[in-house]
C-alpha positions in Angstrom: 0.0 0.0 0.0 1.2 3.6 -0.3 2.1 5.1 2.2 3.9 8.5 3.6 5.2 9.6 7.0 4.2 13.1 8.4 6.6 15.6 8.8 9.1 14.1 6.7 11.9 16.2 5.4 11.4 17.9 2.5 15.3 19.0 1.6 15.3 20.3 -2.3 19.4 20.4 -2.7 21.2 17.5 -1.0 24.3 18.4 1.4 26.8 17.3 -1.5 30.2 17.6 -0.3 32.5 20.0 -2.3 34.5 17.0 -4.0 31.2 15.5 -4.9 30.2 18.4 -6.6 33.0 18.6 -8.2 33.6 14.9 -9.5 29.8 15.1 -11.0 30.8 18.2 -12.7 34.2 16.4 -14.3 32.0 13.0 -15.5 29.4 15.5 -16.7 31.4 17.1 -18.5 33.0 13.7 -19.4 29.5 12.6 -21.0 29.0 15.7 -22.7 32.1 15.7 -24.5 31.7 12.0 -25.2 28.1 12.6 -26.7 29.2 15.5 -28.9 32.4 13.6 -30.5 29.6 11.1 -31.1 27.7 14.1 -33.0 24.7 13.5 -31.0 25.1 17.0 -29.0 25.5 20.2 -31.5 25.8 23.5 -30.2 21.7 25.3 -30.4 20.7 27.5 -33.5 19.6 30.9 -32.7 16.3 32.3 -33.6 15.5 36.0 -33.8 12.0 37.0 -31.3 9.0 38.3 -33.7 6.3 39.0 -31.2 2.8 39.8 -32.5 0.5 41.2 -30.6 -3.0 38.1 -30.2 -1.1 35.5 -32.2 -2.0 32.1 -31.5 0.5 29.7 -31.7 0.1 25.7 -30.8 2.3 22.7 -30.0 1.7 19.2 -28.4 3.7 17.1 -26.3 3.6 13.4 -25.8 4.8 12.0 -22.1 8.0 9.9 -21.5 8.9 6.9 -19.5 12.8 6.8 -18.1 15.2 4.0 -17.8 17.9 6.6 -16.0 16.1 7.9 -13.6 16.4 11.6 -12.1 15.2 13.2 -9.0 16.8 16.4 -7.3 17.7 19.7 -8.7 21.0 21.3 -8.6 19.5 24.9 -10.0 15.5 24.6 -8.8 15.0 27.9 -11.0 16.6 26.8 -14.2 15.9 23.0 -13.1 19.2 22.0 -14.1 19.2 18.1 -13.0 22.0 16.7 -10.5 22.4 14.1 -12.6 21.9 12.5 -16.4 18.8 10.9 -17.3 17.2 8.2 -20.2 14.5 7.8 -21.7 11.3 7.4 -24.1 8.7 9.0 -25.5 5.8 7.1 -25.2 2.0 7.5 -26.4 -0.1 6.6 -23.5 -1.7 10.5 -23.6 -0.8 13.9 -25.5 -1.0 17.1 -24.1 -2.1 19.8 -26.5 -1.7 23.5 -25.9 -2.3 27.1 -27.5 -0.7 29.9 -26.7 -1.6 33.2 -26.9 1.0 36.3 -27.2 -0.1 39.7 -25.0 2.1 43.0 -25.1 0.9 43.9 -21.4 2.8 42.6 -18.6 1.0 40.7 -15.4 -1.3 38.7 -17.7 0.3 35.1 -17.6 -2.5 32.6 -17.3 -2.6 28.4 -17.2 -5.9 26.9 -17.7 -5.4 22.9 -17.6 -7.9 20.7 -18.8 -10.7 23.6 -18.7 -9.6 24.5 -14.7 -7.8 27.3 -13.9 -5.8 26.8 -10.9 -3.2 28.8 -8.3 -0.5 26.0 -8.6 -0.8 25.9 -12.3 -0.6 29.5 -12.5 2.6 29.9 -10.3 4.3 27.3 -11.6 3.6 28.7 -15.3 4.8 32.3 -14.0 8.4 30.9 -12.9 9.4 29.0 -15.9 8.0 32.2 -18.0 9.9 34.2 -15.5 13.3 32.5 -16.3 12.3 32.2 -20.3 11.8 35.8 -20.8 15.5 36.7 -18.6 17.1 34.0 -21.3 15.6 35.9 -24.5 14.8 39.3 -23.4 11.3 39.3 -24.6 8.7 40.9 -22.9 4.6 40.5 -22.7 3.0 37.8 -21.5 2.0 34.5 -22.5 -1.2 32.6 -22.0 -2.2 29.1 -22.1 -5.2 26.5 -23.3 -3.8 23.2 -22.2 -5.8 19.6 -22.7 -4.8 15.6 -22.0 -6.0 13.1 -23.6 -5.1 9.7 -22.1 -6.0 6.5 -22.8 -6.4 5.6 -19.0 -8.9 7.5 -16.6 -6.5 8.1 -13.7 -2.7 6.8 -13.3 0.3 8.6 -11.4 3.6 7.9 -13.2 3.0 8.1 -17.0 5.1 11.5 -17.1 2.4 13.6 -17.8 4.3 16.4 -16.5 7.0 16.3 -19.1 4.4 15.8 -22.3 2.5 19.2 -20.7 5.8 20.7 -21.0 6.9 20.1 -24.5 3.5 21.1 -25.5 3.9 24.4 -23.8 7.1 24.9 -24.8 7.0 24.4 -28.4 3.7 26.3 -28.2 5.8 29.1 -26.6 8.7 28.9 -29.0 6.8 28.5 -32.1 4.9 31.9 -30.9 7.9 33.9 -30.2 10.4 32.3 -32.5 8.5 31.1 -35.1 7.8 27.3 -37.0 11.3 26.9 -37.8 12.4 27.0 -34.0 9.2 24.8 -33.1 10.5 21.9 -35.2 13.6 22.4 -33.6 13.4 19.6 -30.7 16.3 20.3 -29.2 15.5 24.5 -29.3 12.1 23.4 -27.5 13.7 21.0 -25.4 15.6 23.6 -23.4 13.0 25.2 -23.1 10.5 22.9 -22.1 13.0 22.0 -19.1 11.9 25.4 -17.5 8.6 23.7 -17.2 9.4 20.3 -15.9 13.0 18.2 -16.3 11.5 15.8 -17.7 9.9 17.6 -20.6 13.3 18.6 -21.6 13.8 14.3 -23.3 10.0 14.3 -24.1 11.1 16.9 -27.1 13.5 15.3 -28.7 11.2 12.1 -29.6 12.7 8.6 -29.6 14.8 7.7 -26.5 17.0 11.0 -25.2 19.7 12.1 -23.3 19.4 14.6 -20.8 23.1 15.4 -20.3 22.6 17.5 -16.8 25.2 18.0 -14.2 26.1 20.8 -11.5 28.2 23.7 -13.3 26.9 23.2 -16.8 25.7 26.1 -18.6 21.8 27.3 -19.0 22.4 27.0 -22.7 24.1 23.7 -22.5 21.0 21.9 -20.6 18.8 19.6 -23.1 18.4 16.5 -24.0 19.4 15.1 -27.3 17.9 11.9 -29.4 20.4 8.8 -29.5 20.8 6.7 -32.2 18.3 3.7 -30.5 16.3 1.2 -33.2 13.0 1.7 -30.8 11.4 -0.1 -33.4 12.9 -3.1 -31.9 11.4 -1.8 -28.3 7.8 -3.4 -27.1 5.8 -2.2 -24.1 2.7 -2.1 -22.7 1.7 -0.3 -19.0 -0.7 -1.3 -16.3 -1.7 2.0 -15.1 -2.1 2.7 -11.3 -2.7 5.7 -9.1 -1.4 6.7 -6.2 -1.9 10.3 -4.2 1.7 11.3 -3.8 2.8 14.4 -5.9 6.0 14.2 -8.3 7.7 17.4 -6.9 7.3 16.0 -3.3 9.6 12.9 -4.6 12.3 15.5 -5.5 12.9 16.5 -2.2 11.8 13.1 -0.1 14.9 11.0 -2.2 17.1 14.0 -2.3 17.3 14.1 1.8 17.8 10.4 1.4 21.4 9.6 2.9 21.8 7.3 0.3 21.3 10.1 -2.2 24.7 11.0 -3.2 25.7 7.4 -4.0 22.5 7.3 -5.9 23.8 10.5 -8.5 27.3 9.3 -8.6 26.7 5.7 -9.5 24.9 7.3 -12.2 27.7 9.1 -14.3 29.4 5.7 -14.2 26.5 4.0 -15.8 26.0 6.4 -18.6 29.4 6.4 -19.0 29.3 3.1 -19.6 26.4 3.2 -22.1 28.0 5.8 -23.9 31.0 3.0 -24.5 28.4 0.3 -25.3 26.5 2.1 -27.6 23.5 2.5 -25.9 22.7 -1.6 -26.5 18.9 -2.1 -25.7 19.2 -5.0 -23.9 21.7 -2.4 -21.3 19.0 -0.3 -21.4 15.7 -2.0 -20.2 18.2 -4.3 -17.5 19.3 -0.5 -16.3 16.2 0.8 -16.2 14.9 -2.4 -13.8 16.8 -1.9 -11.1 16.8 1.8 -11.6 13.5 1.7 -10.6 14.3 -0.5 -7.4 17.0 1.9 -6.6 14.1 4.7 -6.8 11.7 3.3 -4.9 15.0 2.2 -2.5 15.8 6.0 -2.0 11.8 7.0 -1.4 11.3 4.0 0.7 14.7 5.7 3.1 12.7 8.9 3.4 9.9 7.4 5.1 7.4 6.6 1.6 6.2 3.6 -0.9 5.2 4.2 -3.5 4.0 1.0 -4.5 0.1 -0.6 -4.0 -0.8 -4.2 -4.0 -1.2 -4.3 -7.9 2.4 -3.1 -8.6 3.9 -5.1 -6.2 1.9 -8.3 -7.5 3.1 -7.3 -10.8 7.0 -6.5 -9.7 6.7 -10.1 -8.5 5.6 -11.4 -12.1 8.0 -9.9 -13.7 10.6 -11.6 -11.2 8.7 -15.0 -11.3 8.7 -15.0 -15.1 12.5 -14.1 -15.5 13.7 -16.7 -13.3 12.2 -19.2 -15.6 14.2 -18.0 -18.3 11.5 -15.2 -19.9 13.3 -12.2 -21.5 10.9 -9.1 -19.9 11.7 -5.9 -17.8 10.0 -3.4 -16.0 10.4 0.2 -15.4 8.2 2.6 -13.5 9.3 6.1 -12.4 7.6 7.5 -9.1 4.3 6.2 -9.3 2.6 2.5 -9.2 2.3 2.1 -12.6 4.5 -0.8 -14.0 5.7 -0.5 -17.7 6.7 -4.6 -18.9 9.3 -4.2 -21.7 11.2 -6.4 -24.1 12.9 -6.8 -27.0 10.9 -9.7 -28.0 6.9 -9.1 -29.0 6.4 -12.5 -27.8 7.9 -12.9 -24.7 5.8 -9.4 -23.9 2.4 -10.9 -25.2 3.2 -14.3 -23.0 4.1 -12.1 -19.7 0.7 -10.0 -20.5 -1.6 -13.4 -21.0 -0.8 -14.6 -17.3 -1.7 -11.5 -15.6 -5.1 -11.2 -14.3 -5.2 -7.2 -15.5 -5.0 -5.8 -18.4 -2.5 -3.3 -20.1 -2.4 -0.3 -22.6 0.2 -1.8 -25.0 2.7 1.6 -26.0 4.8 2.4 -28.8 7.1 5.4 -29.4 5.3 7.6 -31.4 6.6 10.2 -34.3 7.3 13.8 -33.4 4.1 15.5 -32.5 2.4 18.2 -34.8 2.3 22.1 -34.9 -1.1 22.5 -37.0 -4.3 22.0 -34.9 -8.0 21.5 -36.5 -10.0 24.3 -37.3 -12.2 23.6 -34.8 -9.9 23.3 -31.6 -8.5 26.7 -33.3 -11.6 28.5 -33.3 -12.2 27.3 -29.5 -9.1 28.6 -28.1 -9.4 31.8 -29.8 -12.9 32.5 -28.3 -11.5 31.4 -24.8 -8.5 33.7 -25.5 -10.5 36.2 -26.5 -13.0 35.9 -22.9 -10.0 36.4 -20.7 -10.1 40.0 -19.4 
């Protein structure tokens, strides 16, 4: 069952020593340099700002699943990560947004899923906050957001990150135009002001989120990697559970088990890096990955885990140890994502469970051109917002 202590410590930036921080800058920098001799990182394109007053500008955003795992901030303003993180784009919902440009200042607004909400609305103003210090654009910006999922209610599917690519290329495509819209790794940087994990929802594909303490603002995104996910089956049993993702951040990051937790993990990309990212590496990472999560939450006084994701964790055990090629991943919630690179060794783990799953794929980029319909809604919500 889940479950959470009271008055737990909430601690947002672990007590890393000074020769911690600086070791996880060296490897970071390590894996960056590795990844762009590998021509998989490439310095950004610039884009010059054409703001128009009332344009309407729209983006979507699909939600991602991670095999390296992050939780923790080093920089909780420009959420710059503590650590590198994997992982895929998946297409169990999309979030689409519009975007609306205003010359006067003050009037940021979030409406999610038709509710308008405080926490939306804050969170919204920081990330514009930082966005318009990075370009020097002024104005503000306001937002029609809706998720379509195909589950009713489920905590760990990332829909955080595919809200934040939609917003973000949303964003971008309004201030910077198409060209910087359909650039993933442009909207990726971006999209990491809204949540980390938005910033490897972007790029499409499985990603790279190179992040370590000391890199530069500029630096910070995620970039695709050259992964056949073709050859990549999945399929999730959703779950829900009432613990909220930002409260992980700061529950596993006053974890004393926390620092081994981010240095282990330079060593492991690292070593993917060297292997070539091999698939098989991946989804065996991403297992006990998620054991190591749920290790560091567990430490800080919460599971995460209810009796269906724990029957399920126990499957997936059960069916390995007689020889079946499946893996798991979940981030922090109680929905189990069964993996393989075999479609039948998937199918045969799914027939012996008494529930049912959504089977995944990972899905092409996302589009910039909504209906004329779902145009002509925003506008007239737009255009009722005084």
């Amino acid at each position: 069952m889940v479950t959470a202590m009271k008055n737990m410590p909430q601690a947002t930036k672990p007590a890393f020593s000074e020769s911690e921080l600086a070791e996880f800058a060296s490897k970071g920098r390590q894996i960056l340099a590795l990844l762009k001799s590998k021509g998989l990182y490439k310095p950004l394109k610039t884009y010059p700002a054409r703001l128009e007053e009332g344009r309407i500008t729209y983006g979507e955003g699909r939600p991602i699943t991670a095999f390296e795992k992050f939780l923790g901030y080093y920089d909780k303003i420009a959420n710059i990560a503590n650590s590198p993180s994997i992982s895929i784009v998946t297409d169990f919902s999309v979030a689409r947004c519009f975007c609306k440009y205003v010359s006067a200042a003050g009037m940021d607004r979030v409406v999610l899923d038709g509710e308008s909400d405080e926490r939306y609305t804050k969170r919204s103003v920081k990330a514009l906050d930082k966005f318009r210090e990075i370009t020097g654009v002024e104005g503000s910006f306001q937002f029609s957001i809706v998720r379509v999922k195909k589950y009713s209610k489920a905590k760990g599917l990332g829909e955080s990150a595919a809200v934040a690519e939609a917003t973000s290329r949303a964003l971008v495509g309004n201030v910077f135009g198409d060209a910087a819209a359909k650039d993933n790794e442009y909207v990726s940087r971006f999209a990491r002001l809204v949540s980390g994990s938005g910033t490897r929802a972007a790029t499409g594909g499985m990603s790279i989120w190179a992040s370590f303490p000391g890199i530069g603002e500029a630096e910070c995104y995620a970039a695709r990697l050259p992964v056949d996910t073709s050859k990549l089956h999945f399929a999730v049993f959703p779950d829900f559970h009432n613990i909220q993702t930002m409260d992980a951040h700061g529950i596993a990051s006053s974890s004393e088990f926390y620092a081994t937790w981010i240095k282990n993990k330079y060593d492991r990309v690292l070593k993917l890096i060297g292997a070539g990212f091999d698939l098989e590496d991946l989804m065996r990472y991403a297992q006990a990955d998620t054991f190591r999560l749920r290790a560091l939450l567990m430490s800080g006084g919460v599971a995460i885990d209810t009796e269906k994701s724990l029957s399920l964790i126990n499957a997936v055990s059960s069916f390995q140890q007689g020889g079946g090629r499946v893996w798991l991943t979940a981030d922090t919630g109680p929905s189990i994502v069964v993996m393989s690179d075999d479609k039948d060794e998937l199918d045969a783990f799914v027939s012996g469970q008494r529930s049912r799953p959504i089977y995944g794929h990972v899905p092409e980029l996302t589009g910039l051109s909504p209906d004329a319909a779902a145009m002509a809604k925003a506008t007239d919500f737009f255009n009722s917002i005084r």
